[in-house]
N, C-alpha and C positions, 0 to 999 in steps of 0.2 A: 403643885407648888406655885404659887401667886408671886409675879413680876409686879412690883410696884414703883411706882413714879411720883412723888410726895411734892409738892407745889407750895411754897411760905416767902413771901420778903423779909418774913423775920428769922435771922439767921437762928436766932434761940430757941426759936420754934419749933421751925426746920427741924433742928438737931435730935431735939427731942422726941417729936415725932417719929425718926426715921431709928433713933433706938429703941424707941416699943417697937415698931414694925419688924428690924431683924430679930425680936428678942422673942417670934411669935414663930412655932414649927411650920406652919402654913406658908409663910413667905418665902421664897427662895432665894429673890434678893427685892433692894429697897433703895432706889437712888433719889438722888434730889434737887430739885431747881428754884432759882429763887426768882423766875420773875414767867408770867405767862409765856411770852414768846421763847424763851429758852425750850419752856414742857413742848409746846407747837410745835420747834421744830424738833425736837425727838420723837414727838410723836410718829408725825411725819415720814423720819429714817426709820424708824418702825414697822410703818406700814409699807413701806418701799420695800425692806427685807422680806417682809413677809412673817406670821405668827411662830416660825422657827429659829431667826433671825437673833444674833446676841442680844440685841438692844430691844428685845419686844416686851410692852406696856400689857399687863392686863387690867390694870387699876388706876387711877389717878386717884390718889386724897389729895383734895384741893384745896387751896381758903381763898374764901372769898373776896374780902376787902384787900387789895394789891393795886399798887402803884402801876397807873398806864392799865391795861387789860385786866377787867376782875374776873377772880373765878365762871361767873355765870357767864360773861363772855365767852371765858374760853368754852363749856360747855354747851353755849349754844352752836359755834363753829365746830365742835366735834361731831354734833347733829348730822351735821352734813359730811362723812368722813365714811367711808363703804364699809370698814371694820370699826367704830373707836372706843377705845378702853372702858370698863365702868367708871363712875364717879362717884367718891366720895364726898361730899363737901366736907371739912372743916373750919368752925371761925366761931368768932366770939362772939356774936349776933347772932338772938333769935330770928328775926324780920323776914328773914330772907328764906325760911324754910318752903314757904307755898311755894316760889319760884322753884326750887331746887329740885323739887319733887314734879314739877310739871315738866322739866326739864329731864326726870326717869332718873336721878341719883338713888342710888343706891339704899344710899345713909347719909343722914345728918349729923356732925360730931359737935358737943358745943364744948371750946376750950374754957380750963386748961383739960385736955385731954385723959379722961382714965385709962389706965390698961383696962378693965373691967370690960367696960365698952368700946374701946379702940378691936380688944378679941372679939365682940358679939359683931360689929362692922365688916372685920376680917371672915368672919363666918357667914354675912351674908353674902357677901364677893364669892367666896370659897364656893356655895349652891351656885351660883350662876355661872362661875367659870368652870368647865369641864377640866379634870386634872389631868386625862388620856385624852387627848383625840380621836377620833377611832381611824384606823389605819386607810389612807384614801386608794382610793384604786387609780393606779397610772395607765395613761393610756400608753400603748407605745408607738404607735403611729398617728399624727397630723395630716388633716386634710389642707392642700394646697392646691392653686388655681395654677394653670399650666395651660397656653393660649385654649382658652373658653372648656377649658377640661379640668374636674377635679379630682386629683389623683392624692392617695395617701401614702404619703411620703413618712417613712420608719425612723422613729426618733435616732436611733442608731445611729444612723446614716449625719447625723447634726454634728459638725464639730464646735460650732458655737450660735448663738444668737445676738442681734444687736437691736437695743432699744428704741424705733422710730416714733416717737408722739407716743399712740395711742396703736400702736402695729408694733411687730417685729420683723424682723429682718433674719431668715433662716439661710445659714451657709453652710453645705454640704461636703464631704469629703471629696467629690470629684470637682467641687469647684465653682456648682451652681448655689444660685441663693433663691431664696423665695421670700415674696411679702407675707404676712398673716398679718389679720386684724385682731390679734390678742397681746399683751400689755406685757411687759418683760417681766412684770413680778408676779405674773398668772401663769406665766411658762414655771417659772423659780420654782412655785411652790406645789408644781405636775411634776416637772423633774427631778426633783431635789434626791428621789428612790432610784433613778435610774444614770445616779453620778454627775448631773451639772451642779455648777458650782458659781455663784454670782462673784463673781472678780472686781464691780464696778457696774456702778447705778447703770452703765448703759450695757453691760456684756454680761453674758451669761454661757460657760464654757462646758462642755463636758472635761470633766478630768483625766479620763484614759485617750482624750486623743490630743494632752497639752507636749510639746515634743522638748518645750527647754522651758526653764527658769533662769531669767536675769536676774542681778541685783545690781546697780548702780548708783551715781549719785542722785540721778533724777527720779530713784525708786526700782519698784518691781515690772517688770514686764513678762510676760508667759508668750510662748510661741506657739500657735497652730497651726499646723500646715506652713500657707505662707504667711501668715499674717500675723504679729507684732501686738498683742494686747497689754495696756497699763492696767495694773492692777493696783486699785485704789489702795492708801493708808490702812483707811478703817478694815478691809477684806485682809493684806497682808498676814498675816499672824494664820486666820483660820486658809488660805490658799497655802502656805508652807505646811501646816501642819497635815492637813488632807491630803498635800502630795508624799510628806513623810509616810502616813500611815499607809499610801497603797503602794511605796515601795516596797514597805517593808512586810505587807501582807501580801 
């Protein structure tokens, strides 16, 4: 089932667009934005969650001609992007097909848009997008440097992690922390089988070892051990719900 992300300045477009798209079994959902940099940064939070992540893009239908950043813009900065979405183009120009395709889109759509061919688009997405993943193998212990020693330290033992640049920041149940040079959202998506849970772009918590839930006016916060973590907006909802369900399981 295809996550897609539909890109138009024209709201009439847009709209239309995005009801052939939910109106296709293949899609699972179909959201929409009207201006490049809006798609840029969802993309973005996208990729920051990771391909399990609520908001993850498998697709972008694009059009081309838009006000400020055109389609082939944003396609070429996708280029540069370690996972990013296929691409559709859609627009109402031939011209610009050569580029499109040098650029690896998918398909070309020329409006006004058919269902006919909107489903044969969707079908080619659908071959290139895997519909299962195949189940990754978790590791359960990380190697970590300990004065010029490296020892592997058992994911277990983590009660959370904290986002440093391009490092993390591993803190232990007795209290020690250790540096690694891998990225909080490459942890995310090792742990995700062995109960962490991303609370906020910079933390990453196991869930059996959170000991309280705040709720206030300034938001949610979760307790570890000693330490006090805010748990973002966007996280809320799925952090409540996941501590519900291992109560109650």
């Amino acid at each position: 089932m295809l996550r897609v992300l539909a890109v138009d300045d024209e709201e009439p477009a847009l709209a239309e667009l995005l009801y052939l798209l939910r109106a296709d079994a293949r899609v699972h959902s179909a959201e929409g934005a009207t201006d490049a940099t809006e798609a840029l940064r969802r993309i973005g939070r996208a990729l920051e969650e990771g391909p399990g992540g609520d908001g993850a893009v498998d697709v972008l239908f694009l059009d081309i001609q838009m006000a400020g950043l055109t389609g082939l813009d944003v396609a070429r900065l996708l280029a540069g992007f370690a996972r990013p979405p296929l691409v559709v183009f859609v627009t109402a120009h031939e011209d610009f097909a050569v580029q499109a395709f040098e650029l690896k889109a998918v398909d070309y759509l020329l409006k006004p848009v058919r269902r006919e061919r909107l489903a044969e688009a969707v079908r080619r997405v659908a071959e290139r997008v895997p519909l299962a993943p195949p189940p990754a193998t978790v590791a359960d212990r990380i190697p970590v440097e300990l004065g010029g020693v490296t020892r592997m330290l058992a994911v277990a033992d983590i009660t959370y992690a904290e986002a440093q640049g391009d490092y993390a920041r591993l803190h232990t149940a007795d209290g020690a922390s250790h540096l690694v040079r891998v990225p909080l959202t490459t942890l995310e998506e090792r742990w995700q089988a062995l109960g962490f849970v991303r609370v906020h772009r910079s933390h990453l918590v196991a869930l059996h070892r959170i000991d309280e839930l705040r709720l206030d006016g300034a938001g949610m916060t979760v307790r570890v051990g000693t330490a006090q973590i805010a748990v973002s907006r966007r996280h809320t909802g799925r952090v409540r719900e996941l501590l519900m369900r291992r109560s109650a399981g």
